[in-house]
C-alpha positions in Angstrom: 99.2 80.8 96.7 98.1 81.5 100.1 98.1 85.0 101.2 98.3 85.6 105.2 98.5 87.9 107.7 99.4 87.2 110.8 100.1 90.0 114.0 99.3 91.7 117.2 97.8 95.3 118.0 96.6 97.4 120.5 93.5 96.1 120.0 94.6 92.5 120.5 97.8 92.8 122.8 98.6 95.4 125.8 101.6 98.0 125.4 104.4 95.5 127.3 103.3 92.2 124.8 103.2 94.8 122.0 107.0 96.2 123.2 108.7 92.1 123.5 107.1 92.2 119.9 108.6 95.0 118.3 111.7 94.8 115.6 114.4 97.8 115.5 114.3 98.9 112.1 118.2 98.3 112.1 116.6 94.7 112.3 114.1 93.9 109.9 116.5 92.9 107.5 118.0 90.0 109.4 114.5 89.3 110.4 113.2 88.9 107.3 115.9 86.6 106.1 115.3 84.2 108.9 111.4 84.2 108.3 111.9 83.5 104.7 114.7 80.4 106.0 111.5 79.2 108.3 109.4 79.3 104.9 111.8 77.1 103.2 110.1 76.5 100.1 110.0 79.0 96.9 108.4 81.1 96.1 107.5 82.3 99.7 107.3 86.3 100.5 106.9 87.9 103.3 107.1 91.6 104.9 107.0 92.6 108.5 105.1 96.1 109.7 106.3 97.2 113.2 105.5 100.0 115.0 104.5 101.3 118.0 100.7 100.2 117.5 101.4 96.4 115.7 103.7 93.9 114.7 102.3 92.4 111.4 103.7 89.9 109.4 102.6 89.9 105.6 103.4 85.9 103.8 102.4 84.8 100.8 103.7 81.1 99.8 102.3 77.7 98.6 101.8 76.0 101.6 98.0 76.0 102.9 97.6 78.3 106.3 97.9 75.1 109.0 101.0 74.1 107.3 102.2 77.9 108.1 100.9 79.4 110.7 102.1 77.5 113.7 105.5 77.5 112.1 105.5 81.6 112.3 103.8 81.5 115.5 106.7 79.8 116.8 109.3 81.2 115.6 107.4 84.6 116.5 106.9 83.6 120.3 111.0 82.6 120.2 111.6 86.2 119.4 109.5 87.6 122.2 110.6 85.3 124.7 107.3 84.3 125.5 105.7 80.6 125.4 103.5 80.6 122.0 100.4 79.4 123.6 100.6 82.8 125.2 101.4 84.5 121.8 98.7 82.8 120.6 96.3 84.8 123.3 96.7 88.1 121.3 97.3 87.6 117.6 94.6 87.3 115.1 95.3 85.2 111.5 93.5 86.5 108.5 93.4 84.6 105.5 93.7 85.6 101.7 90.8 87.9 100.9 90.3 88.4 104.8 94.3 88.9 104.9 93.8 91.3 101.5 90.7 93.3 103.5 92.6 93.5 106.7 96.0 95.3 104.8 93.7 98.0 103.2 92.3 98.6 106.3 95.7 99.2 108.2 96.9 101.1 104.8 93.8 103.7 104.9 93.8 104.4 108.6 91.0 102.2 109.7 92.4 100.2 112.0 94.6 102.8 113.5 94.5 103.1 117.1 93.6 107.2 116.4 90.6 106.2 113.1 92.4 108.2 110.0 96.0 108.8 111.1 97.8 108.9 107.9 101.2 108.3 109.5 100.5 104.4 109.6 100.7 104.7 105.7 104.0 105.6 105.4 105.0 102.9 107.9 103.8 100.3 105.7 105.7 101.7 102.4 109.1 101.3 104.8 107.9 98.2 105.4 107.7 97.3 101.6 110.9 98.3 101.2 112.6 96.8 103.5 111.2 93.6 102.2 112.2 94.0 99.1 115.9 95.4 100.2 115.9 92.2 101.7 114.6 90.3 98.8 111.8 88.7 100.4 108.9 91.0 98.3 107.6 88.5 95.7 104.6 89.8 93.0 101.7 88.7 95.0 102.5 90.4 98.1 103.8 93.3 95.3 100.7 93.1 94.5 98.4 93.3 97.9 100.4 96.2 98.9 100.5 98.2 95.8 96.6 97.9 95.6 96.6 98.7 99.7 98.4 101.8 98.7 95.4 102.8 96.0 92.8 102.0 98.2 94.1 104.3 100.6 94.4 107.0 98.4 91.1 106.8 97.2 89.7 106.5 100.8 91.7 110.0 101.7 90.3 111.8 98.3 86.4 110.4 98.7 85.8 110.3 102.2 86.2 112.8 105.2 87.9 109.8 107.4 90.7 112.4 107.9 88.9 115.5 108.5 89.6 116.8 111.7 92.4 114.4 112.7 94.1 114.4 115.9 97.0 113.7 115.9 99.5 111.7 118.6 102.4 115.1 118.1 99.0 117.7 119.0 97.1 115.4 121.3 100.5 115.6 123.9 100.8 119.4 123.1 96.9 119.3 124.5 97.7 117.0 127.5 100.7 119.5 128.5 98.1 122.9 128.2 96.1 121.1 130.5 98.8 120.4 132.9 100.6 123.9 132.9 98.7 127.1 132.8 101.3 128.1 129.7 103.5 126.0 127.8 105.0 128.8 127.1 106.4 128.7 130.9 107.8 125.3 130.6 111.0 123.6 129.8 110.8 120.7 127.0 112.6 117.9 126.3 112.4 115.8 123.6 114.5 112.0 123.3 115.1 110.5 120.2 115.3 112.2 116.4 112.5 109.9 114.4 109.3 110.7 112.9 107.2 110.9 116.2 109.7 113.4 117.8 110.1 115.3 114.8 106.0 115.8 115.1 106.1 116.1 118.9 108.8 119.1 118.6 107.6 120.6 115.9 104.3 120.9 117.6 106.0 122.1 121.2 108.0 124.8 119.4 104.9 126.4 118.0 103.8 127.2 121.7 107.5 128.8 122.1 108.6 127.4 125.5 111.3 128.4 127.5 113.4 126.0 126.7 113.1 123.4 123.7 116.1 120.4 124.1 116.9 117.5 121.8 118.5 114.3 122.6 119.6 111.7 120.5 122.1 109.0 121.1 123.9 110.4 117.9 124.3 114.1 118.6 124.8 115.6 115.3 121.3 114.4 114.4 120.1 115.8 117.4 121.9 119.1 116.6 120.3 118.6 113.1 116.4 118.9 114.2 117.5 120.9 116.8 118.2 123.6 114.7 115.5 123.8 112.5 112.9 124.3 115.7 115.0 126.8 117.1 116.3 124.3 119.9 119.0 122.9 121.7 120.9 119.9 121.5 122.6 117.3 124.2 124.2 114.0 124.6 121.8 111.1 125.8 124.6 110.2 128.0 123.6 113.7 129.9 120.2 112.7 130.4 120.7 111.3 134.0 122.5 114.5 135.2 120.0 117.1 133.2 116.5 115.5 134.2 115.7 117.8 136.9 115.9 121.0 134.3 112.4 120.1 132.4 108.9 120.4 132.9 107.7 118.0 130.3 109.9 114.7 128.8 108.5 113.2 125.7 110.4 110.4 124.8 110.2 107.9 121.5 113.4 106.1 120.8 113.8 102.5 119.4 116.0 101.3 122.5 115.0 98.1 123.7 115.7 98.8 127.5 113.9 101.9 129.5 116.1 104.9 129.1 114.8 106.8 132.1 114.3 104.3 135.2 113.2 105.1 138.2 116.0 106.2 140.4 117.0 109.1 138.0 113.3 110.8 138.5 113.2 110.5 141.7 116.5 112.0 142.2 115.2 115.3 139.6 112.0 115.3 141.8 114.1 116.0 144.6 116.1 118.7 142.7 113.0 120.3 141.2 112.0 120.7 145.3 108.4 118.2 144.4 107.9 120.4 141.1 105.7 118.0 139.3 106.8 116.5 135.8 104.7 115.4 132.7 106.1 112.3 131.5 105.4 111.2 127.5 106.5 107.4 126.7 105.8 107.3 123.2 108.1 104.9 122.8 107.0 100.4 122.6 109.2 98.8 123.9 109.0 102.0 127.0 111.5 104.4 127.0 109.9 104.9 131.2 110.1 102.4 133.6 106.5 101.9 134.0 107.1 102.1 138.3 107.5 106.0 137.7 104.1 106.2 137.4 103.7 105.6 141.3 105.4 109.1 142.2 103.0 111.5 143.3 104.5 114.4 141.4 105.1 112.9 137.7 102.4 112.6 135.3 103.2 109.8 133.0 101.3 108.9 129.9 102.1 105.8 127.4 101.0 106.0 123.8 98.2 103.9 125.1 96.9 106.6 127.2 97.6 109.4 124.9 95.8 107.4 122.4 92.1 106.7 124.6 92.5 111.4 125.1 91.9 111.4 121.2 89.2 108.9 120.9 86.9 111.8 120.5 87.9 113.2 117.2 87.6 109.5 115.6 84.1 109.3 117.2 83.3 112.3 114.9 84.7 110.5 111.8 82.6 107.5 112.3 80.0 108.5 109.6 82.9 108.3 107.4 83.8 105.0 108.0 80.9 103.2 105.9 81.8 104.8 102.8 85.3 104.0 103.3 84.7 100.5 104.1 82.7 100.0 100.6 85.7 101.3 98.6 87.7 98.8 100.3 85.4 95.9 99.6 85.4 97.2 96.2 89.4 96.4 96.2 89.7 93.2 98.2 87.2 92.2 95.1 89.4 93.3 92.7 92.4 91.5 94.6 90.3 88.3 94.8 89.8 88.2 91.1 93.6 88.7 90.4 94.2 86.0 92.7 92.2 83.7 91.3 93.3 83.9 87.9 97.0 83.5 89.8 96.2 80.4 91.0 94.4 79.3 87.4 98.3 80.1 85.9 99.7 76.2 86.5 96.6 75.3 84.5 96.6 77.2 81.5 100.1 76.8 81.3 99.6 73.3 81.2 97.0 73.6 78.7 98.5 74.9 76.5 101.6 72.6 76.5 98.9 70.1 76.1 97.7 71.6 73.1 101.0 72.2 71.4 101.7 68.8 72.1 98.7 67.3 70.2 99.0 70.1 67.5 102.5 69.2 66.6 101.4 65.6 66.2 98.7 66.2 64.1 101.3 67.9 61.8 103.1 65.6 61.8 100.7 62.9 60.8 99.7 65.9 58.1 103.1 65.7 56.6 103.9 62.3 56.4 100.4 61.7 54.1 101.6 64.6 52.3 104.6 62.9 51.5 102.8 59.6 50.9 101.1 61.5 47.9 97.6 61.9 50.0 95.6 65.0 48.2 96.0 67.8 50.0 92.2 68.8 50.7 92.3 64.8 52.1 95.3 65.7 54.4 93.7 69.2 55.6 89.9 66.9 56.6 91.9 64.4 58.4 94.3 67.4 60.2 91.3 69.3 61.6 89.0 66.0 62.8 92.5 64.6 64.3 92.8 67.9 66.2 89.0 68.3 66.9 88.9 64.2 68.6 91.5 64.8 70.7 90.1 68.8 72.1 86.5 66.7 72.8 87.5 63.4 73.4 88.4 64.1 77.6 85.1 66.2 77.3 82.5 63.9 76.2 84.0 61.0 77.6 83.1 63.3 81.5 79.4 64.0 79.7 79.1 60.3 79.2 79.9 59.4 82.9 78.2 61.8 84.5 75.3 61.3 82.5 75.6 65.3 81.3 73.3 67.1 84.6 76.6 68.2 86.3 78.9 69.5 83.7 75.9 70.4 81.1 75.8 74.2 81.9 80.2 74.3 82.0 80.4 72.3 78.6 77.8 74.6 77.2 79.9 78.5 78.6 82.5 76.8 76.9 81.8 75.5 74.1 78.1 76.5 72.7 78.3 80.4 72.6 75.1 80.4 71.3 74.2 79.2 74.4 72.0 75.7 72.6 71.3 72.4 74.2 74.3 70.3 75.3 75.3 67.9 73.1 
């Protein structure tokens, strides 16, 4: 069984090729069924991670990686409506126990645009279960994840690779202190109701501002956050018309087109009288039309940007890193054992049948001279010799061709416990 993954990340891919890349999570379902139709044969698996950092897809299936991958790559590029030579510019490949090292990585934090961000954790459990709502989650990607998931636990307990995090929610708090003498003096709005807003908000509140608005395209779970952060709620539809009230827009929703273009700020510029704005796009695909960034009174960051401001923090964690990265080649080890005795599974099985097959023979010769009158200790001798030819028969007759040297030291872990000269 071939275990791959296969992606792009903000390592490998800028923001706007990360955004053509990313799936809704409304989507992953339909996604994933049309991945597994690409796979065809049984019993492929795959899951996809998508957030705003990566798109990762996570395949396990019989087929060796060149009979794969350019199939994936295809259908990947189709998605992103983008010519899969280009595609192929910015996503990396990695290969069973590469594949296996690679998913413990992204599980503990470790190849996390900010080093030790737990959050990407989480991510990748939605991920798992969305693949295996959608029935695509077989036992050997069960497997790769469930072990990602220890190894990550063990790297948060036994290393410091999270001491002293930064997170994205405090770095943009930070970003807006340097900005504005006081957040306290400011007006904040927040788009969207996920995860990152919930952080971003949550952090904002705790510098009481003047003002702290939600908006969400469903207002009642806009209302909802809103009122445990002591906040306000509006319509998205509003935004247009209420732009010009706030100070600082962070912004993280899973649209697929820019919510705020340029027209609208430029028309709350003119209403602020040249106040300047702090712009937060959190969002991949952009929430911001990226030609905002040419006014001279907005400040807008991506979470590209925000990301390179907390660079610092990882820096300090580095001497963590090495430990971290020894418990993880302690489990792609582990993973690489359980794999190969996966793929030794056809064998055995076969084996076994084998055996049956020549023991059910032999007792069936045993019984017939039984019957014939043969005495018993006579039928027993010629049971176990008929038995014992045919185990050594395929054996010696490979000792006799290849004149013992090559399969001497096999024959003997096998056979000789004691270890004594081949026979």
């Amino acid at each position: 069984m071939a275990v791959l993954a296969l992606g792009l990340n903000h390592g490998s891919a800028p923001l706007d090729v990360r955004g053509r890349f990313a799936f809704p999570a409304d989507a992953l379902g339909q996604a994933l069924r049309g991945l597994g139709g690409l796979l065809q044969r049984a019993p492929a698996e795959a899951a996809i991670l998508s957030t705003c950092n990566r798109t990762e897809l996570y395949i396990a299936t019989p087929d060796t990686a060149p009979e794969v991958v350019p199939a994936v790559l295809g259908w990947l590029a189709d998605r992103g409506g983008m010519p899969t030579s280009a595609l192929q510019a910015h996503t990396y490949v990695r290969e069973d126990c590469d594949a296996a090292r690679h998913t413990f990585r992204v599980a503990a934090g470790l190849d996390s645009m900010v080093l030790g961000e737990p959050q990407i954790l989480g991510q990748l459990k939605r991920a798992v279960k969305e693949a295996e709502a959608a029935g695509a989650l077989g036992s050997t990607l069960h497997q790769l994840f469930q072990r990602s998931f220890s190894v990550a636990k063990e790297v948060r307990s036994c290393t410091e690779i999270g001491a002293h995090s930064v997170s994205m929610a405090a770095a943009a708090v930070r970003l807006a202190e340097q900005l504005f003498e006081q957040v306290a003096d400011t007006r904040v709005l927040c788009v969207g109701a996920g995860e990152m807003i919930e952080r971003v908000a949550t952090h904002f509140a705790a510098r009481h501002p003047q003002s702290l608005v939600l908006a969400n395209r469903t207002l009642a779970r806009g209302e909802a956050l809103a009122a445990t952060l002591g906040g306000q709620a509006m319509a998205l539809a509003d935004l247009p018309h209420r732009l010009a009230e706030f100070d600082i827009v962070v912004s993280c929703t899973a649209s697929t087109l820019p919510l705020i273009g340029l027209g609208a700020v430029e028309r709350a510029l003119k209403a602020r009288r040249r106040r300047p704005m702090l712009l937060l796009d959190l969002a991949v695909p952009r929430d911001i039309e990226p030609e905002v960034a040419r006014l001279p009174e907005v400040y807008l960051y991506t979470v590209d940007d925000l990301a390179e401001r907390v660079q610092g923090a990882g820096q300090r964690r580095q001497a963590a890193v090495a430990q971290a990265e020894h418990i993880i080649d302690a489990g792609v080890q582990r993973f690489g054992r359980w794999l190969a005795q996966r793929e030794a599974v056809p064998l055995i099985c076969s084996l076994n049948e084998q055996v049956d097959a020549w023991r059910a023979a032999e007792i069936a010769r045993a019984r017939k001279r039984l019957a014939g009158g043969m005495p018993i200790d006579e039928v027993f001798e010629a049971l176990s010799q008929g038995l014992a030819r045919k185990l050594m028969h395929g054996t010696l007759a490979e000792l006799h061709a290849a004149g013992g040297d090559a399969l001497a030291p096999t024959v003997q872990r096998l056979f000789l416990r004691g270890g004594g000269p081949a026979p």
